[in-house]
Every structure is written in C-alpha cells, then in structure tokens.
C-alpha positions in Angstrom: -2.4 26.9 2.8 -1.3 24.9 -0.1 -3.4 22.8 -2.3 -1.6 19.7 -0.8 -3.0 21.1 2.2 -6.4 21.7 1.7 -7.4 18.4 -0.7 -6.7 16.1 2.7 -8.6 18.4 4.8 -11.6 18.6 2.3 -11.6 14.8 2.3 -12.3 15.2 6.0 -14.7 17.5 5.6 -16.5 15.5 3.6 -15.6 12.0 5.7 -19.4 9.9 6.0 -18.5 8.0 8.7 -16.4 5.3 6.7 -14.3 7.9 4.1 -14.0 11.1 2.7 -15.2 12.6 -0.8 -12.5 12.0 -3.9 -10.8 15.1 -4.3 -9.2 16.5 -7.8 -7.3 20.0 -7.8 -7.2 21.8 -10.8 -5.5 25.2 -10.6 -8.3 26.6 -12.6 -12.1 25.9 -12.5 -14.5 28.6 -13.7 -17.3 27.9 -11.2 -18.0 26.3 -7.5 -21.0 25.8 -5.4 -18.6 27.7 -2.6 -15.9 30.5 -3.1 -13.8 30.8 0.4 -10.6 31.6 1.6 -8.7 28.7 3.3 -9.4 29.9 6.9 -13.4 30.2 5.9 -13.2 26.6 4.7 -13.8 24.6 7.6 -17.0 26.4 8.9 -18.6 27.1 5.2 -17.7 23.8 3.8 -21.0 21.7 3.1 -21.0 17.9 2.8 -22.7 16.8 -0.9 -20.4 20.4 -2.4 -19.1 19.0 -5.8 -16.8 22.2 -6.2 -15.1 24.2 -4.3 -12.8 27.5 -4.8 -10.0 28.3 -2.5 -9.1 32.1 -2.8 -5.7 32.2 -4.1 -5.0 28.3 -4.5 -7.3 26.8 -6.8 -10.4 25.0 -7.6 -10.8 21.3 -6.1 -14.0 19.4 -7.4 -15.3 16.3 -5.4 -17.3 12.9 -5.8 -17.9 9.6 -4.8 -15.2 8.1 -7.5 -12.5 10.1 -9.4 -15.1 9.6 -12.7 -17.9 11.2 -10.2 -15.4 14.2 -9.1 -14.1 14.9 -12.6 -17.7 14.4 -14.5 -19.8 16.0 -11.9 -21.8 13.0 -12.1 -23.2 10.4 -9.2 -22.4 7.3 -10.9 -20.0 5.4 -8.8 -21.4 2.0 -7.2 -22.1 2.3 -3.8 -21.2 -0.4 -1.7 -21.9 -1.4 2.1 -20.7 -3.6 5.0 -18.1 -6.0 5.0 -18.3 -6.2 1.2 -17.3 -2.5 1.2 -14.2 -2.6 3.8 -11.9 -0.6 0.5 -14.6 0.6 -1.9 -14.0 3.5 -3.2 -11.2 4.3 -0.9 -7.8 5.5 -1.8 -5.4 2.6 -1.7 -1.3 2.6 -2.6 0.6 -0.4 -3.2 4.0 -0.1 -3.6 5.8 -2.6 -5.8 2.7 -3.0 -7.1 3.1 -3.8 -11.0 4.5 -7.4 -10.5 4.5 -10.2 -8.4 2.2 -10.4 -4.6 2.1 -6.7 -5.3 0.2 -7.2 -8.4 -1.8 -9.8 -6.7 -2.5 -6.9 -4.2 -3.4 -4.8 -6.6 -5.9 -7.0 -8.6 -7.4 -8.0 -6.0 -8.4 -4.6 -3.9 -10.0 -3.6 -7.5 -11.9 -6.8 -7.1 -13.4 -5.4 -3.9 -14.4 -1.4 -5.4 -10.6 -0.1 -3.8 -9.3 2.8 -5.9 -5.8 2.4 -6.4 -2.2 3.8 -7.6 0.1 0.9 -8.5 3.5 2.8 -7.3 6.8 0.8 -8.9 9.9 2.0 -10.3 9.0 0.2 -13.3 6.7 2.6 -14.0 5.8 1.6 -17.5 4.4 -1.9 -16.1 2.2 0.2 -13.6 0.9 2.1 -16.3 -0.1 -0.8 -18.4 -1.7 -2.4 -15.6 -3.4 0.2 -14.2 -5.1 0.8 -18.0 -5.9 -2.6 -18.1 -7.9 -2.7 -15.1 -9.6 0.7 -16.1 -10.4 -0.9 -19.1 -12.1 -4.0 -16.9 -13.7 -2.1 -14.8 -14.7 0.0 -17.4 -14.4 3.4 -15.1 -10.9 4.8 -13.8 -9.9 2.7 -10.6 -6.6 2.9 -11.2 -3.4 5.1 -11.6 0.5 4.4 -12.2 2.9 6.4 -10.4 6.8 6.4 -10.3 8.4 6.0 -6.8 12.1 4.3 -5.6 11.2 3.8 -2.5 14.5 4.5 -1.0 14.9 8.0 -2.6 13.2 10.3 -0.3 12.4 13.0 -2.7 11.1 9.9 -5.0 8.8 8.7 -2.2 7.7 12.6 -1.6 6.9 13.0 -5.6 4.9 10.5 -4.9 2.5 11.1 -2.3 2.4 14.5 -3.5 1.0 13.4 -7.1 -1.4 11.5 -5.2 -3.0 14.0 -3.2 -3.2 16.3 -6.3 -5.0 13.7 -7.8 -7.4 12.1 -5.4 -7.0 14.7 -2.3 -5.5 12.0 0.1 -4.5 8.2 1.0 -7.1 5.9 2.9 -4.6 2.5 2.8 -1.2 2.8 2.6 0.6 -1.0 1.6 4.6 -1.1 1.8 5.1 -3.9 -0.5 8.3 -2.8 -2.4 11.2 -5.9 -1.1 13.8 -7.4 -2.3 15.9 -10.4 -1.5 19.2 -11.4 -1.5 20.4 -14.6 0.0 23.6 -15.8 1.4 26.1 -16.8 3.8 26.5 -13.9 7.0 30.4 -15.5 5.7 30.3 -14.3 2.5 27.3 -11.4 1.6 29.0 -8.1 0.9 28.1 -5.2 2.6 26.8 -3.6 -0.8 23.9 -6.5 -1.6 23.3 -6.5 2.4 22.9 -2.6 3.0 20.2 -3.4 -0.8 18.1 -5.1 1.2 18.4 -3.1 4.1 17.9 0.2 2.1 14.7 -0.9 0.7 12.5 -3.3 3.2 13.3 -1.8 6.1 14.5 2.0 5.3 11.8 2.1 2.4 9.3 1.4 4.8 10.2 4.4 6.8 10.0 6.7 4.1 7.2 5.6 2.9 5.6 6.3 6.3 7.1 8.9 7.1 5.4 10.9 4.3 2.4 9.6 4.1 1.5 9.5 8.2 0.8 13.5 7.7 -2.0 13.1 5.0 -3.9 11.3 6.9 -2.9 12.8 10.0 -4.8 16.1 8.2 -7.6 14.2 6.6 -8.8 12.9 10.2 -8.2 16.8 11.5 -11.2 18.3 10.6 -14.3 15.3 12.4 -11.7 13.6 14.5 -12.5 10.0 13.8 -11.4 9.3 10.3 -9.8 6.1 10.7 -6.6 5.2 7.8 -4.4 2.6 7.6 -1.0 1.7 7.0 0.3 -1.7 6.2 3.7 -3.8 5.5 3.9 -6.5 3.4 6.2 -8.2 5.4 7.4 -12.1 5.5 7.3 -15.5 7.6 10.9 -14.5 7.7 9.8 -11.7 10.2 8.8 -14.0 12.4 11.5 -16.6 12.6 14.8 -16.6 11.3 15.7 -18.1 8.2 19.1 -19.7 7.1 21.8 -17.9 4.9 19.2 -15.4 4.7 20.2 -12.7 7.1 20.2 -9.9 5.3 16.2 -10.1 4.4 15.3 -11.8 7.7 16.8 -9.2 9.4 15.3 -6.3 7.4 12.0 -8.2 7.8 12.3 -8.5 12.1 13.1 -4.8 11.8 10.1 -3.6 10.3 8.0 -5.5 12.3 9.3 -3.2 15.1 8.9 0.2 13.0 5.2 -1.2 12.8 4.6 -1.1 16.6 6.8 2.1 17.1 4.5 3.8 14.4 1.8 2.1 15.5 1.9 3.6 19.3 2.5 7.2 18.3 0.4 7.2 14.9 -2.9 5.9 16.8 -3.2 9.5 18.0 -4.2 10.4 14.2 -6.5 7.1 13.9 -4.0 5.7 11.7 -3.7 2.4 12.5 0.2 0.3 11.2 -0.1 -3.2 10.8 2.2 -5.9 9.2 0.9 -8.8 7.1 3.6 -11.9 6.6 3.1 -14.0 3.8 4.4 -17.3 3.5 5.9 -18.2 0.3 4.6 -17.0 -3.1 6.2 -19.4 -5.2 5.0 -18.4 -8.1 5.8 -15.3 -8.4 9.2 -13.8 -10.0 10.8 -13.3 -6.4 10.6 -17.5 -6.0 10.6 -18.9 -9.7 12.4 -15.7 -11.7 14.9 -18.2 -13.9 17.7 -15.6 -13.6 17.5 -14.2 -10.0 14.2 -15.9 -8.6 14.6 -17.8 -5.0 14.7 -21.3 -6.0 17.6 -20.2 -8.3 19.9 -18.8 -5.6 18.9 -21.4 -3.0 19.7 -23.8 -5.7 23.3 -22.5 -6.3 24.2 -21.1 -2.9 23.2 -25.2 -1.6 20.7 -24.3 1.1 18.7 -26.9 0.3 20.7 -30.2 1.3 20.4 -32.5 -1.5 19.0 -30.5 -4.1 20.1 -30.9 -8.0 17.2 -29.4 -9.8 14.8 -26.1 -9.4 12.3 -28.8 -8.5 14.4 -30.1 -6.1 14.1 -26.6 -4.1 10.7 -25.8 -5.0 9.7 -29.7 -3.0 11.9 -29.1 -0.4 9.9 -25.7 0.4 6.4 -26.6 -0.6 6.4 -29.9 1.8 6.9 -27.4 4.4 3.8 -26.0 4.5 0.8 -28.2 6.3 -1.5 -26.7 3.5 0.8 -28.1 0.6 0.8 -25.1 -1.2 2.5 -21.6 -1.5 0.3 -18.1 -0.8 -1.1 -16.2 -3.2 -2.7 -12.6 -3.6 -6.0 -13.3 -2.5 -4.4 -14.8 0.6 -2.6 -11.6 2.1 -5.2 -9.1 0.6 -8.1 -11.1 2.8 -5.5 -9.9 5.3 -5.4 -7.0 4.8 -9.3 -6.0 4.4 -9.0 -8.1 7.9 -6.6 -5.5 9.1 -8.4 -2.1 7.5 -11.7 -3.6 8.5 -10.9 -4.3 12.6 -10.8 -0.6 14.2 -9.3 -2.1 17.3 -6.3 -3.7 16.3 -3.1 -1.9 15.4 0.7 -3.0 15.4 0.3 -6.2 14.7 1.5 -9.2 13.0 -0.7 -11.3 11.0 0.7 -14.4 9.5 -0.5 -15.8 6.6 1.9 -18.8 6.1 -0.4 -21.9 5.3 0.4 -22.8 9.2 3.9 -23.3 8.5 4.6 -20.7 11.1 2.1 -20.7 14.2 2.2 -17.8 16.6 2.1 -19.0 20.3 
C-alpha cells in the first residue's frame, strides 16, 4: 500500500462517529506509538494513536486539527451538534479564491470547516487561505492549484490533499464559467468552454475524489462524506440566449443523481445546491466580462441602456428583492452535509424566484 492509500484508511480508523482523525504523512518520523506493516494496520490500529509507522511507507501522525496532528498537541476547539455539522472536517471548494466560491469558503471557516481553497489562480488561494489562518489564528486553511478540466490537474490535486490532511470529508464543485449568447451565433469554441468546465469539471472532480472516501468509510462502514455542486437556477429552468451554461447546468444535475445512486454504496452522499443570482460578485458585475455586461451588449434585457438597466431588470425578479450571497448557499450546504437521508438532490436557493412543484 501507498501512503495515499493508507492516510484515508487511518482516517477511518480513527472515524468517532461524525469524522475521522487529521492525518499528515511525512516520509520520515523517528518515533510512533505503533510500528506495523500495512496488512497489521487495521487490527493493531488504536483510536487516540497520535503516530503511526507504516513499514516501508512512512510515518503518518494524527490529531483533532492539522495544528493538533503536526504539534502533537490537543488544542483544537471541539465542537458539537448542529453547530458542528463541518468542524474540523476536511472541506474543498473549487473556485474557491473569488466570487460565491470565496463566499463558500469564508463562511465554512466561520463554522470550524477545515479547508483547501482549490483555483487556478492559485496565488489568490494562497493569500486567502493566509489570511484566514491569520484570523483564526491556527491553520484552517490551504491553497492548492487545480484546472478543473485537466485530469492530471484535478489528480495533483486530491493527491496533495490526502498527503496533507489524510482524506476529503466535503467535496464542493464550484469552479463555472459563463458565456452568454444566441444558440444563432455562440461558437462552438466558447460553447464546448462552458461545457468543459461545469459539466465535464464536475466529473473529474468526482471521479477522483469518490475513491478517498470510498476508502475512508472502508474500515467501520458508516463514515458518511459528501459531495456537492454549486450549481444554478439555470439548472432548473431554462434561460434565454444562455444555452450553453443552462445546458451545462441541467447536465450536472443529472451526473448528481447518477453519482448519487451508485456512490450511496460508499455513504457518499452527491447533492446539487442552485443559487440564484449573486450579483455582486465578478461573474454578474465584472466591468469587462461580468453578466450585466454581456446581457447588456448582447440586448437580452429588452429596453436596457445602462448596467443599471440590467442589474433592475434581474433584481425585480426575485420576490425577496435581492441577489444570494455566500451565507445563503453555504446554509445549504451544512443543510445538505447535515441530513444523512437525503442524496441527489436539488436544493434551490433562488430568493423564491424559482419554486419547485
């Protein structure tokens, strides 16, 4: 076994009924409370260990919080019940240094999650993931590099994870993009864009991280993990000169079921979370390439002369006057990670704008 291996299983191992111990490999450690091979693990492995030897793979020490694992201390803050649906748990946000992702992102910290900001802008991760170390004053967070429709990308990243903290708890595939248009005129280049990375990002993304947790719920059988899509109101009903993203949008929501029927078997449950409009984030009011630009020039809004024009039009849409935000979709989510017995589902979060029936 490999130590990419062995950190998820030692997770499990170590799972207390609502998650599994933090996990660090270091190729080196010069002591451990338990020396085994990898086939002796299982059967010698003690819960409360703080190190651990695997013959011929390395040393893997464990705690309550990175800080705890690396330190060999017991100083992370312990929290229970529903204000404890992510503490302390390994959580992934992809897209995650900007815009709802960042929203995401605070606001999981804000509620004890540990968490790797993943982004192609991988400088922006990194700064935001030292400023919220830095605010929570203990490491919470992580930036990691991933283009989330370059499969060895999305590999390099779940393996840097596991290295790090032994395994993922809560996956979120946030990463999107939007380009808007007429079926008449998009080219096939900006539509197979948004194709490639809401809808075949998604896949990847799952499709690498489904076997961590499919090995940290190996070893006690009922170590429940979840995967979730940032998806859109746009998944739900179509929208006009919009195809390309509407349609990526619809088609996730269908990967979530699919992944959701044949991943349950692992006690991963896939769920979808569609957001109404954020529209003040850089996807809506970017002044170059935001949303309110494009509608703007590509006249989907009948009348319009101005950004504020647009930004009316769109706002008077929603019965609660106002766009969603990051604490919106993240309540959500804690919803989503929180209810054991719900999985490929839908949850709108659109201001009742869109109303399921």
């Amino acid at each position: 076994m490999k130590a990419l291996t062995i950190a998820p299983l030692l997770r499990g191992l170590s799972f207390d009924g609502e998650k599994g111990d933090i996990i660090v490999y270091k190729s080196r450690i010069d002591y451990a409370e338990l020396t085994c091979s990898a086939t002796e693990l299982p059967e010698q492995f003690e819960k409360g260990m703080h190190s651990v030897i695997v013959d011929g793979v390395g040393g893997f020490l464990l705690g309550e919080d990175y800080d705890d694992a690396v330190n060999g201390t017991t100083l992370a803050p312990k929290v229970t019940g529903r204000a404890g649906v992510v503490n302390n748990k390994v959580c992934v946000v992809t897209g995650g240094a900007q815009g709802f992702g960042e929203g995401i992102v605070r606001e999981l910290v804000k509620n004890g999650a540990i968490i790797f900001i993943a982004d192609m802008n991988v400088g922006g991760a990194k700064k935001l993931a030292i400023e919220l170390n830095e605010q929570e004053g203990r490491t919470v967070a992580f930036g990691v590099a991933v283009n989330v429709t370059d499969e060895k990308s999305v590999k390099k990243m779940v393996d840097e994870i596991v290295k790090t903290v032994g395994g993922i708890d809560l996956f979120i595939s946030n990463a999107g993009v939007l380009k808007a248009g007429s079926v008449k005129e998009m080219t096939l280049k900006d539509f197979s864009f948004v194709t490639d990375v809401n809808y075949i990002g998604f896949f990847l993304c799952t499709k690498h991280v489904a076997p961590v947790m499919e090995l940290m719920n190996q070893p006690q059988g009922n170590y429940y993990t979840d995967i979730i899509s940032i998806s859109s109101k746009s998944a739900l009903e179509g929208s006009n000169k919009n195809g390309a993203y509407a349609g990526s949008k619809f088609g996730s929501v269908g990967l979530v079921q699919s992944f959701a029927k044949e991943l349950v078997a692992d006690n991963t449950k896939v769920n979808t979370v569609c957001p109404g409009n954020f529209f003040d984030g850089p996807l809506w009011s970017d002044p170059e390439k935001g949303l309110f630009v494009q509608y703007l020039n590509t006249g989907k809004v009948p009348g319009a002369k101005t950004l504020e024009d647009v930004r009316a039009f769109y706002e008077a849409q929603v019965p609660m006057n106002r766009g969603c935000d990051g604490e919106d979709v993240t309540k959500a989510i804690l919803y989503a990670v929180e209810q054991k017995y719900e999985t490929g589902q839908a949850i709108p979060v659109t201001g009742g704008q869109v109303m399921l029936n």
